[in-house]
C-alpha positions as a Markdown table, in Angstrom:
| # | Residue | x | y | z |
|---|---|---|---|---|
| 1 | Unk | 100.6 | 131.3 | 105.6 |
| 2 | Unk | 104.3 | 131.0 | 106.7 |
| 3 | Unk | 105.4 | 133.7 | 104.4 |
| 4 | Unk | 107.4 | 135.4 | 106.8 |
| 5 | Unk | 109.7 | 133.2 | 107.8 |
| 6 | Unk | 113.0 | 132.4 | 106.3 |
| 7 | Unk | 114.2 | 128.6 | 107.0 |
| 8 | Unk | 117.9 | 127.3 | 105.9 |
| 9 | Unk | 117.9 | 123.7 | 104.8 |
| 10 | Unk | 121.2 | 121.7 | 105.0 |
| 11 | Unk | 118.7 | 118.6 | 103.8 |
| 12 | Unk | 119.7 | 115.7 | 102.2 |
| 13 | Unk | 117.4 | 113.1 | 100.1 |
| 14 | Unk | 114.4 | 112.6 | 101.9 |
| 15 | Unk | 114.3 | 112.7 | 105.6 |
| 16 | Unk | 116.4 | 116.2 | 105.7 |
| 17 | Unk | 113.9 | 118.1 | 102.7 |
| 18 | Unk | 110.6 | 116.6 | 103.3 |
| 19 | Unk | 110.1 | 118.5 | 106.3 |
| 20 | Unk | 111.1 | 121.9 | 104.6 |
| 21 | Unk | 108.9 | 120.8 | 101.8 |
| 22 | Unk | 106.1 | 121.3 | 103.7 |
| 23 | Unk | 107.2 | 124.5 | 105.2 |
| 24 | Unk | 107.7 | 125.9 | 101.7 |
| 25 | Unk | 104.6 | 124.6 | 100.5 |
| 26 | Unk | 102.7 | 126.9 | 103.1 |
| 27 | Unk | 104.9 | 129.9 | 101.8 |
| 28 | Unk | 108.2 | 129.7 | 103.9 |
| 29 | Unk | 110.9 | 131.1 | 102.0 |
| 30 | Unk | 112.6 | 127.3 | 102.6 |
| 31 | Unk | 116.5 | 128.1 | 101.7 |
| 32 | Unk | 118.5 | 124.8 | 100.7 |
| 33 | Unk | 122.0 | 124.6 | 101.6 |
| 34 | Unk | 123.9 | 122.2 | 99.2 |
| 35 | Unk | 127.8 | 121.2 | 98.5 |
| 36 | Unk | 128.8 | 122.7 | 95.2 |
| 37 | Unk | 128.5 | 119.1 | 94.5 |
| 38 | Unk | 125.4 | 118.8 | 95.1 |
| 39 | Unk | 122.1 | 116.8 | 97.1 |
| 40 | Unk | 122.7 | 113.3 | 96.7 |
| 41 | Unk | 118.7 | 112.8 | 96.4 |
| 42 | Unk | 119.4 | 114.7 | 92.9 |
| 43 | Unk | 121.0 | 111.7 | 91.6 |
| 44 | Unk | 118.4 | 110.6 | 89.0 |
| 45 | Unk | 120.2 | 106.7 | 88.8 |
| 46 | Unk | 117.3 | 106.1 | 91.8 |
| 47 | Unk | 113.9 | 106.8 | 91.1 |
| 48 | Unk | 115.0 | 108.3 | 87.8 |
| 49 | Unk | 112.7 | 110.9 | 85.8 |
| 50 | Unk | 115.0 | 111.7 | 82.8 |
| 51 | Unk | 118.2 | 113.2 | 83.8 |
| 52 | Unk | 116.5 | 114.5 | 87.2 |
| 53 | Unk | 115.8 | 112.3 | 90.6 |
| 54 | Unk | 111.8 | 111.9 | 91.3 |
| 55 | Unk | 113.1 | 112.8 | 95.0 |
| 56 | Unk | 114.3 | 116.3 | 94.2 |
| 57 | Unk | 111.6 | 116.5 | 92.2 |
| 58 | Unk | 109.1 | 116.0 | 94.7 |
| 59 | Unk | 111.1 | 117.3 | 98.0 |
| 60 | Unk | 112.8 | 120.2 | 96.6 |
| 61 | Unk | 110.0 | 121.8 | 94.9 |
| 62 | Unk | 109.0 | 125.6 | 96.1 |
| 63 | Unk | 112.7 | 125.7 | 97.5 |
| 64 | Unk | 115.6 | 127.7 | 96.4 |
| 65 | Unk | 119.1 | 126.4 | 95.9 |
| 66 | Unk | 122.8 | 127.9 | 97.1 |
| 67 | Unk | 126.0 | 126.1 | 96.4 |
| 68 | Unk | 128.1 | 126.5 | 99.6 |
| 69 | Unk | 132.0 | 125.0 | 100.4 |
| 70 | Unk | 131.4 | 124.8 | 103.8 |
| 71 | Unk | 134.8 | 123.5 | 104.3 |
| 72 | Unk | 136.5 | 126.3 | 103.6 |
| 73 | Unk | 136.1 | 129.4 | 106.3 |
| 74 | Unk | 135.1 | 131.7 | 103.5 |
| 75 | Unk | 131.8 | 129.2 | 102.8 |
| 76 | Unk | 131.4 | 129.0 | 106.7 |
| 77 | Unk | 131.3 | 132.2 | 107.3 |
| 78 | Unk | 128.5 | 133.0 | 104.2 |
| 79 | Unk | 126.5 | 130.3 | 106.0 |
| 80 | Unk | 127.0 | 132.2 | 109.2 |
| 81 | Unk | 125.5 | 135.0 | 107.7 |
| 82 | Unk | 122.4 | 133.5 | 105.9 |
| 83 | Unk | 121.5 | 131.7 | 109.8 |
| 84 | Unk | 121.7 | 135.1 | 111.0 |
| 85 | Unk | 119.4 | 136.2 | 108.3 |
| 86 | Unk | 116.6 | 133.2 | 109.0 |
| 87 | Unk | 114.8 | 131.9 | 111.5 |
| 88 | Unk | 115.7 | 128.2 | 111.9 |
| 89 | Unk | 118.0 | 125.8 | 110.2 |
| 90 | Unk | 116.6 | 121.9 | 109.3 |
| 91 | Unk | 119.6 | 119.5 | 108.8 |
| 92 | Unk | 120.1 | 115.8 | 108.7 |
| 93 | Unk | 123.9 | 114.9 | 109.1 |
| 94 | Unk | 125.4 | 112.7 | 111.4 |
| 95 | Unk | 126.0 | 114.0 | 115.0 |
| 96 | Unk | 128.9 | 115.5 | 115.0 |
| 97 | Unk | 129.7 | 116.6 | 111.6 |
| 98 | Unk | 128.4 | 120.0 | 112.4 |
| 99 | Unk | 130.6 | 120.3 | 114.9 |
| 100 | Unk | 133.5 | 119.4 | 112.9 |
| 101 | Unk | 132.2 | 122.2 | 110.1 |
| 102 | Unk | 132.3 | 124.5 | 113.1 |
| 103 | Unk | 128.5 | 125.6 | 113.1 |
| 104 | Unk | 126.8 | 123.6 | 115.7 |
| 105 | Unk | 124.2 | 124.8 | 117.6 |
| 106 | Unk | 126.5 | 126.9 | 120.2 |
| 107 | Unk | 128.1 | 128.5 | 117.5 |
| 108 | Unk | 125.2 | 129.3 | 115.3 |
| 109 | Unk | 123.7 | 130.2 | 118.9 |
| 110 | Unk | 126.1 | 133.0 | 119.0 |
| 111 | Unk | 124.6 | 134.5 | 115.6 |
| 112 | Unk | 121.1 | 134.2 | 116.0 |
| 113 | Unk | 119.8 | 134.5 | 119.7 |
| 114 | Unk | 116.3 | 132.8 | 119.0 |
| 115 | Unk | 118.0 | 129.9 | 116.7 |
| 116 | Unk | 115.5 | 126.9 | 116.0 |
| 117 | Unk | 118.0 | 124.5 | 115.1 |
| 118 | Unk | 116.3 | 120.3 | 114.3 |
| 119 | Unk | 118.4 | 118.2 | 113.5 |
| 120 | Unk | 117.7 | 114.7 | 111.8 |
| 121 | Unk | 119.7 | 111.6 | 112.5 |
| 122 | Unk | 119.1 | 108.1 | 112.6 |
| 123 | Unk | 119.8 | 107.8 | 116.4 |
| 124 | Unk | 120.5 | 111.0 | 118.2 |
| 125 | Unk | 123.0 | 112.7 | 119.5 |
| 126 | Unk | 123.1 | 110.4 | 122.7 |
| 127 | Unk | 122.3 | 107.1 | 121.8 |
| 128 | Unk | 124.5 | 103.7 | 122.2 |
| 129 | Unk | 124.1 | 103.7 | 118.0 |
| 130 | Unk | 124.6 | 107.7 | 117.2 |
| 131 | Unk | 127.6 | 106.7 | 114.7 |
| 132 | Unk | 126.4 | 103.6 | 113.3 |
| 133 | Unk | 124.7 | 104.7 | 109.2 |
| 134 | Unk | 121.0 | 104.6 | 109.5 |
| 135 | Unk | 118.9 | 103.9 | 106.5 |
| 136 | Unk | 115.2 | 103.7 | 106.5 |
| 137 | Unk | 114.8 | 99.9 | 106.1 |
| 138 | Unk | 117.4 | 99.7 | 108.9 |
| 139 | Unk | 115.6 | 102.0 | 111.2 |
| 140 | Unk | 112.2 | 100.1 | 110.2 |
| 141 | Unk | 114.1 | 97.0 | 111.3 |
| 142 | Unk | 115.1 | 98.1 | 114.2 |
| 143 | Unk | 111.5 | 99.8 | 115.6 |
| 144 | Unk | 109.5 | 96.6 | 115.1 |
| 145 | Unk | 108.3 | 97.8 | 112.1 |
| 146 | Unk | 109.4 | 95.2 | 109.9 |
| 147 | Unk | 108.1 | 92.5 | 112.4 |
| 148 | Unk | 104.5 | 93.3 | 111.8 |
| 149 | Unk | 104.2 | 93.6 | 108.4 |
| 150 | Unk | 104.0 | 91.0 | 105.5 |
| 151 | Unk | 102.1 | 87.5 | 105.5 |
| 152 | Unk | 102.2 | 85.1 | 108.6 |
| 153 | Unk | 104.5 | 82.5 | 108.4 |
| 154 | Unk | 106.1 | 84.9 | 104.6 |
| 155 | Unk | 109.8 | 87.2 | 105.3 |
| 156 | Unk | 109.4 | 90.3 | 106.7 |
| 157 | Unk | 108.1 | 93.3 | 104.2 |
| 158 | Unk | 109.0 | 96.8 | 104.0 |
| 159 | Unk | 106.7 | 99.3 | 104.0 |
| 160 | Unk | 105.8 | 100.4 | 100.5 |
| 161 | Unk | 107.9 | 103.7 | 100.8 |
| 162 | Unk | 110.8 | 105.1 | 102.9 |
| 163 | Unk | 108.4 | 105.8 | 105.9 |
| 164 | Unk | 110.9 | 106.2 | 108.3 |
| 165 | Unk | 112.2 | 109.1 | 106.3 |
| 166 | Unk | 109.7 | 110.6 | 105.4 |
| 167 | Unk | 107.3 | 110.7 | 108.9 |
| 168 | Unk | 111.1 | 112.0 | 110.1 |
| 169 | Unk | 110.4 | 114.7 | 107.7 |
| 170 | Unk | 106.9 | 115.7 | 108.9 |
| 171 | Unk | 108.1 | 115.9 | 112.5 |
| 172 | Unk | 110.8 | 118.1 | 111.9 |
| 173 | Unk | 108.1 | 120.2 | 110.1 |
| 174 | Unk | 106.5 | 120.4 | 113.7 |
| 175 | Unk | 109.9 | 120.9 | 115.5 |
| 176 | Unk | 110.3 | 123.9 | 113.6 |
| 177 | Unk | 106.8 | 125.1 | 114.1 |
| 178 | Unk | 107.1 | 124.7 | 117.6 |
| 179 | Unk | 110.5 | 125.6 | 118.5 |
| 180 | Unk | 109.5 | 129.1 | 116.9 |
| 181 | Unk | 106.9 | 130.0 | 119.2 |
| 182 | Unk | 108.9 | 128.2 | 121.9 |
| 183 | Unk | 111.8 | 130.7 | 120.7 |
| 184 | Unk | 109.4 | 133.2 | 120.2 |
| 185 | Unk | 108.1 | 133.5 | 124.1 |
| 186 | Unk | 111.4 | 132.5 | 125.7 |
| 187 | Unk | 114.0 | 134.8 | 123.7 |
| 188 | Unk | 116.8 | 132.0 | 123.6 |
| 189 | Unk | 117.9 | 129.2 | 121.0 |
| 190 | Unk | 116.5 | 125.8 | 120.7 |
| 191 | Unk | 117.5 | 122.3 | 119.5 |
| 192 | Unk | 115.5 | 119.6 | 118.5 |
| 193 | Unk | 117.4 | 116.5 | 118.2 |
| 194 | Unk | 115.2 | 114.1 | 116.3 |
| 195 | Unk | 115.8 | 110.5 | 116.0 |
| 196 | Unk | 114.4 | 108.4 | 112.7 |
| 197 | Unk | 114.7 | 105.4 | 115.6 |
| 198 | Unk | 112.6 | 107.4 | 118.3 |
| 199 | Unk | 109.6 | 108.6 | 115.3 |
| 200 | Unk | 109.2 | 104.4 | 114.6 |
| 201 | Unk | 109.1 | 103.6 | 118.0 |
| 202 | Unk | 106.8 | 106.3 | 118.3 |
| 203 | Unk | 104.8 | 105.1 | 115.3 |
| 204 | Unk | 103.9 | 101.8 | 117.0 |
| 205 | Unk | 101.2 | 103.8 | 118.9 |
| 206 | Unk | 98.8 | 102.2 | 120.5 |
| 207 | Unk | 99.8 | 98.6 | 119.2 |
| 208 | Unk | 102.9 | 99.8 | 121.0 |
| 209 | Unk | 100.9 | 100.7 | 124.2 |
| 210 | Unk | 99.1 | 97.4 | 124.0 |
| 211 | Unk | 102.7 | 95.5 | 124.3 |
| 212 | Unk | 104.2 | 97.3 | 127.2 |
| 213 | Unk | 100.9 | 96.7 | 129.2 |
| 214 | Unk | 100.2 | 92.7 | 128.0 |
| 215 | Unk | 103.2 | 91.5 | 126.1 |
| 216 | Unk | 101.5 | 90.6 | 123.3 |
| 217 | Unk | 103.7 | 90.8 | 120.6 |
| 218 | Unk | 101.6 | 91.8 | 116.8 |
| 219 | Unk | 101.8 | 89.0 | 114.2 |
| 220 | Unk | 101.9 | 89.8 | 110.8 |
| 221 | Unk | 98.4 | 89.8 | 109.5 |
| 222 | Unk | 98.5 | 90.5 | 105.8 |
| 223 | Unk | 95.6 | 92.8 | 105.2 |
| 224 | Unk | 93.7 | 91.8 | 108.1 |
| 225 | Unk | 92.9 | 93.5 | 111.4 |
| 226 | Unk | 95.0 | 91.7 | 114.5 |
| 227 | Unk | 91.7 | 91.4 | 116.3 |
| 228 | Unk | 88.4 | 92.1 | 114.2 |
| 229 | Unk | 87.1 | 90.2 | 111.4 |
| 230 | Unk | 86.7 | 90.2 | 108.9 |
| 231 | Unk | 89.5 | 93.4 | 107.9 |
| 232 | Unk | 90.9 | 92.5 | 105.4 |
| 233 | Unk | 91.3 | 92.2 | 101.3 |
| 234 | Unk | 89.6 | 89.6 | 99.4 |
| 235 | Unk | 90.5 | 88.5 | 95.8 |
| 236 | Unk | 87.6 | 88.8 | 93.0 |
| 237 | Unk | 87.0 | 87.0 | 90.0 |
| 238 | Unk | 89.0 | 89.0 | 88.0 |
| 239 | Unk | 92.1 | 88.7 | 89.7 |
| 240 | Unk | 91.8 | 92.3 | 91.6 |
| 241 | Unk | 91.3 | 92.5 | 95.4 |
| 242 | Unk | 88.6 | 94.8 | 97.3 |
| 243 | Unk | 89.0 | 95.4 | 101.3 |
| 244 | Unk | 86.4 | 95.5 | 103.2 |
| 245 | Unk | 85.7 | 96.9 | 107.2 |
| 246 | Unk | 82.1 | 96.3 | 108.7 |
| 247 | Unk | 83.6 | 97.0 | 112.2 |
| 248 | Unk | 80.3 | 97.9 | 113.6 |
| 249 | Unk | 77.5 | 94.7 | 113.8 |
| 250 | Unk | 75.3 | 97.3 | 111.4 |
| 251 | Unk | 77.7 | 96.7 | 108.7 |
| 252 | Unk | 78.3 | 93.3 | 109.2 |
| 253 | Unk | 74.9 | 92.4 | 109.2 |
| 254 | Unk | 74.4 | 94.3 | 105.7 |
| 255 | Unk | 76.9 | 92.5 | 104.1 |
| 256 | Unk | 75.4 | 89.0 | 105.8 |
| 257 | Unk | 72.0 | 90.5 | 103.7 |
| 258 | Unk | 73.9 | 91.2 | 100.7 |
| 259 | Unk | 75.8 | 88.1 | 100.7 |
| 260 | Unk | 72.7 | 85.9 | 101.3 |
| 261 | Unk | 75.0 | 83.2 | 102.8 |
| 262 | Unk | 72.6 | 81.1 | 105.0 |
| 263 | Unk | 75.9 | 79.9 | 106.8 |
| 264 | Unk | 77.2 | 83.2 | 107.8 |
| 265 | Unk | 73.8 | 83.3 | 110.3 |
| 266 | Unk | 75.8 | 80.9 | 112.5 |
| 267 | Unk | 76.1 | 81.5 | 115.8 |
| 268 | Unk | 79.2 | 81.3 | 116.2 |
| 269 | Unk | 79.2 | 84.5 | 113.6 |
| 270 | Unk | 76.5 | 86.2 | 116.3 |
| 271 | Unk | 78.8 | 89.0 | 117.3 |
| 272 | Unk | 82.7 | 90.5 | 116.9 |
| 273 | Unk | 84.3 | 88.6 | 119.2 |
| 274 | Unk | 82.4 | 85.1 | 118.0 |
| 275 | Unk | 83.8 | 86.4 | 114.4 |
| 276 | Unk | 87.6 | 86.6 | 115.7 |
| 277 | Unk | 87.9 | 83.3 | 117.1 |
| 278 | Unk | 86.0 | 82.0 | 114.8 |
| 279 | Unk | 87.8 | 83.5 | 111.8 |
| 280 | Unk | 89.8 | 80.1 | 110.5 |
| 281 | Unk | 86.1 | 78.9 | 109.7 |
| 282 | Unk | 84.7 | 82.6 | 108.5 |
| 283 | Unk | 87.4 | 83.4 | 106.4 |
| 284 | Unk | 86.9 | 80.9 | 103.8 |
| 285 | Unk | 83.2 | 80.9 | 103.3 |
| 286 | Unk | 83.9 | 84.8 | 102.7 |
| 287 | Unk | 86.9 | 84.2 | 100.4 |
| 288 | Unk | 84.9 | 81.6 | 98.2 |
| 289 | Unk | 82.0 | 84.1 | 98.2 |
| 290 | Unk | 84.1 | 87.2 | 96.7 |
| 291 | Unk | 85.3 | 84.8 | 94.0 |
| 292 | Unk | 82.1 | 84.6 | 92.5 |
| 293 | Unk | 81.9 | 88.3 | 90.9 |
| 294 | Unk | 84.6 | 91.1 | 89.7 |
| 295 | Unk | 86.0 | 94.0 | 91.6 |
| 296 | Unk | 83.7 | 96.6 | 90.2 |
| 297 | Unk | 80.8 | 94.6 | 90.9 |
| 298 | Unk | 81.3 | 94.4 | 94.7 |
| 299 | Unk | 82.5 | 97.9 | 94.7 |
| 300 | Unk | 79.1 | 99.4 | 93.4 |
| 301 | Unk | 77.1 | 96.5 | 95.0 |
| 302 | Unk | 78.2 | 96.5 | 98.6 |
| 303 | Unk | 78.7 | 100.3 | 98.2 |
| 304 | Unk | 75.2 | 101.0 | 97.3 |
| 305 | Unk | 74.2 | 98.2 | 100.6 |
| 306 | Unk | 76.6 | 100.8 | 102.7 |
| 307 | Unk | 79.2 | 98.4 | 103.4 |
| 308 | Unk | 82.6 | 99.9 | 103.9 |
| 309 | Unk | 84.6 | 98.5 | 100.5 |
| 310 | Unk | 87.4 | 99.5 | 98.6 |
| 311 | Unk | 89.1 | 98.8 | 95.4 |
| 312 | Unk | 92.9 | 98.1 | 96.4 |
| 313 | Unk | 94.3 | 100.3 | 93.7 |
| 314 | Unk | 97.7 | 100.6 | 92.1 |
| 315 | Unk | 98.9 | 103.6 | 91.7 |
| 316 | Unk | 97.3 | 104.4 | 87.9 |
| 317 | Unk | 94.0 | 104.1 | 89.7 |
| 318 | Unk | 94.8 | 106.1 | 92.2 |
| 319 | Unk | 95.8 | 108.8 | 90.3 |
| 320 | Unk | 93.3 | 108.6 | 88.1 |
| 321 | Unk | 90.6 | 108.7 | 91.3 |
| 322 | Unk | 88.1 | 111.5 | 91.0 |
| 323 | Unk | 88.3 | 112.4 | 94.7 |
| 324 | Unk | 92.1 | 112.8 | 93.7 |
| 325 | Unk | 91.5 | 114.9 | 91.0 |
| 326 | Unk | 88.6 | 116.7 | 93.1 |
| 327 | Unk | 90.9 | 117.6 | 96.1 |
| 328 | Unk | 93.7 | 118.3 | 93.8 |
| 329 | Unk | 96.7 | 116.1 | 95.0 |
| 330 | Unk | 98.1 | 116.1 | 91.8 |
| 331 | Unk | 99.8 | 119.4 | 90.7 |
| 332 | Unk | 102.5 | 120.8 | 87.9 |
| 333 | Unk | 105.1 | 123.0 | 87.5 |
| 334 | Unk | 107.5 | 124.2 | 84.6 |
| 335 | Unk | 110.8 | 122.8 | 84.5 |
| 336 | Unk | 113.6 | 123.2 | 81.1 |
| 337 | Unk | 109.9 | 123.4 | 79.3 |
| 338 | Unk | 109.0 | 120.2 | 80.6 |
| 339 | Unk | 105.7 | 120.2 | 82.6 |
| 340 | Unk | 106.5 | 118.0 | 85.4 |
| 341 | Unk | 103.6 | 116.4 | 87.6 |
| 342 | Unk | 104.3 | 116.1 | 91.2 |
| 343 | Unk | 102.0 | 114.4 | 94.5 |
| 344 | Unk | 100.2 | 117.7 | 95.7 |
| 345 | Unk | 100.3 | 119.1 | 99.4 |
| 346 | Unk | 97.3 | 117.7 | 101.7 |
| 347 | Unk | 96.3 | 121.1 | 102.9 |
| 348 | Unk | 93.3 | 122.1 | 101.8 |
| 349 | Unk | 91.2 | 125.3 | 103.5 |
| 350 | Unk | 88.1 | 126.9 | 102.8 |
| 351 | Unk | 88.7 | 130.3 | 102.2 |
| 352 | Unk | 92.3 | 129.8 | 100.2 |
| 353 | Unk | 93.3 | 127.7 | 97.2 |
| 354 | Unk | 96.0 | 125.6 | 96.8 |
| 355 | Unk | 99.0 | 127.8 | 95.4 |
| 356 | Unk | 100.4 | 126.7 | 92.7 |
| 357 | Unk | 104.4 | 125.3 | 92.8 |
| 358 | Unk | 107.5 | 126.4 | 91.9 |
| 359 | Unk | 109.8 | 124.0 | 90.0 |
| 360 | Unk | 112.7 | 122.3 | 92.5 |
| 361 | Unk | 115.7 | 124.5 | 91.8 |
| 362 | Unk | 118.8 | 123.0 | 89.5 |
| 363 | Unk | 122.2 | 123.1 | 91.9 |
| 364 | Unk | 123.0 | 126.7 | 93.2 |
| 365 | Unk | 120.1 | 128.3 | 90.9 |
| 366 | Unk | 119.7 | 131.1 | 93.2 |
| 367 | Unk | 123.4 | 131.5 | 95.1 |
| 368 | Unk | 123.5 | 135.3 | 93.3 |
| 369 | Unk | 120.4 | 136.1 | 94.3 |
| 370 | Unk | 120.5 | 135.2 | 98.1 |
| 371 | Unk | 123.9 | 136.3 | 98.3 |
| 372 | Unk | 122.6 | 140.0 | 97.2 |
| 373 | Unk | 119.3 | 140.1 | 98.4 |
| 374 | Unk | 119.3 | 138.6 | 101.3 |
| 375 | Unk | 122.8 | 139.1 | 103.0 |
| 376 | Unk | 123.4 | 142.3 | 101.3 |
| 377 | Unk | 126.9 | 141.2 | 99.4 |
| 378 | Unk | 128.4 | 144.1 | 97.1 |
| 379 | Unk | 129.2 | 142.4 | 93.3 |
| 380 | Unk | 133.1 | 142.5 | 93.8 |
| 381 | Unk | 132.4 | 139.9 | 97.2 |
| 382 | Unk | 130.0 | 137.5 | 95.2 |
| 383 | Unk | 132.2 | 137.2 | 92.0 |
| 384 | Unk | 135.8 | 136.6 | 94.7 |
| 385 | Unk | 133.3 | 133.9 | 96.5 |
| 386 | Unk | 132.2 | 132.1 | 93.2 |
| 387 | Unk | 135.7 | 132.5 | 91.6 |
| 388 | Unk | 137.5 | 130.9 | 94.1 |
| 389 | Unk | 134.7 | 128.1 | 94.3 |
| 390 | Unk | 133.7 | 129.2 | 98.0 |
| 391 | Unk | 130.3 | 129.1 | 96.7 |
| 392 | Unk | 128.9 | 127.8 | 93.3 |
């Protein structure tokens, strides 16, 4: 779908790549700038699969890879070249280190008229924190995140993965998106300066909206709903946990049938609200009541009453899931002659199928190639530039 546009990636990690990631996997001919040193999200010694990182595994895939010294005016001026070549440029450094490379937005402005430039940093450009290092668990401290998640009365807990980062990522996937039709109807450059801080805060929605207008602070709730009940996970007989949802009385009332608990006919268990400030007396009769059978048991049972249920699944169930399988959110590619198995895309349309990937590129893989093809360098130029370690 985006196979005519050319975007130049000076990613790093997660929150600079996922976001060209997405771009590639709809076609984009995604570019990734590195150091001849490399992406630090290639270190495998996190998240480790062999000698290779799970994170360039996963972000870096359908990309392909130059090896630029853009401290040296030789590597800036290649760089130069390939922006004038592309449509937008992605990066995720600290304000002001562009500037200090000498290819910020005015001066990558003067190359390419209808630039899309979005850059990625933990603050912004403007903010009272713009220098301070920003790492997702400190931006998901600092947007409340961590404040609502966990048990009552337990620490605070993390989100299970670098959200921050990576919903960071999917924005700048939009920015890009919509600073090229923005570029497209206007004729002039455009700069998207995204803040990790400003996508949390955003990503407090309407439990966000519901503070500014009451002050009510959200309390850590576990697996349950701040405000219906029950919402929430309940442990099994055999140690696993299902969640269950009957938001709407029709639900509830077919899992009071199913449960044939004369007790949850109560009045004070009559309606929704009744069930919320009620719950300290609800909660247990339902938590002694889901200890009476296994996991699989309630799962078919209260499925087949049409109760919303869930298994909680680790991740070997999930993956193993036949809507997973079905919708085909896991996919390969060839790397070394290793098959490696990566999380799939989400988009899925009727009349197209899901291309297949294209392995994430070892460091500078395709530095020759771009330098060629797409800037039009004679032989003598590219062998002077890798030679002299301008570009690797």
């Amino acid at each position: 779908m985006l196979e005519h546009l050319r975007i130049v990636e000076l990613g790093q990690v997660i929150a600079g790549t996922l976001g060209g990631m997405i771009l590639a996997d709809l076609g984009a001919d995604v570019i990734k700038v590195e150091p001849v040193s490399g992406d630090p999200g290639r270190r495998s010694a996190v998240y480790g699969v062999g000698d290779e990182s799970a994170i360039h595994l996963t972000y870096n895939r359908n990309k392909k890879s130059i090896a630029i010294d853009l401290k040296d005016p030789r590597g800036r001026q290649v760089f130069l070249d390939l922006v004038a070549a592309s449509d937008a440029v992605i990066e995720n450094f600290r304000p002001g280190v562009l500037a200090r490379l000498g290819i910020d937005f005015d001066q990558l402005g003067e190359v390419k008229e209808d630039l899309v430039l979005v850059s990625v940093s933990g603050f912004g450009s403007d903010s009272p924190y713009r220098d301070l290092p920003a790492y997702d668990l400190i931006i998901q401290a600092m947007s409340g995140q961590l404040s609502i998640m966990g048990e009552p009365g337990r620490p605070p807990v993390i989100i299970g993965v670098p959200m921050a980062d990576m919903v960071s990522g999917v924005y700048s996937a939009v920015a890009v998106l919509a600073g090229l039709e923005g570029s497209r109807r206007s004729r002039s450059p455009l700069h998207f300066d995204l803040a990790m801080l400003d996508v949390m805060v955003a990503m407090l929605g309407h439990v966000g909206t519901l503070f500014l207008n009451t002050g009510q602070e959200q309390q850590p709730q576990g697996s349950a709903h701040p405000f219906l009940t029950p919402w929430q996970a309940f442990r099994c007989a055999d140690g696993e946990y299902v969640a269950i949802s009957p938001r709407e009385e029709h639900f509830w009332q077919r899992l009071v049938d199913h449960l044939d608990l004369p007790e949850l006919a109560r009045p004070e268990f009559e309606h929704a609200l009744a069930r919320y400030e009620h719950r300290d007396s609800l909660l247990p009769l339902l938590e002694a009541a889901f200890e009476r059978k296994g996991s699989p048991d309630w799962i078919r049972e209260l499925r087949a009453a049409g109760v919303p249920v869930a298994p909680v699944n680790k991740m070997s169930q999930t993956f193993a899931d036949s809507h997973v399988d079905r919708r085909h959110m896991v996919q390969t590619y060839e790397l070394g002659g290793e098959t490696v198995s990566v999380v799939g895309n989400p988009f899925t349309t009727r009349t197209e199928p899901k291309p297949g990937l294209r392995q994430a590129p070892p460091l500078g893989a395709h530095t020759d190639t771009i330098l060629r093809q797409v800037l039009g360098y004679d032989s003598s130029r590219v062998t002077e530039l890798r030679q002299e370690g301008v570009v690797a």
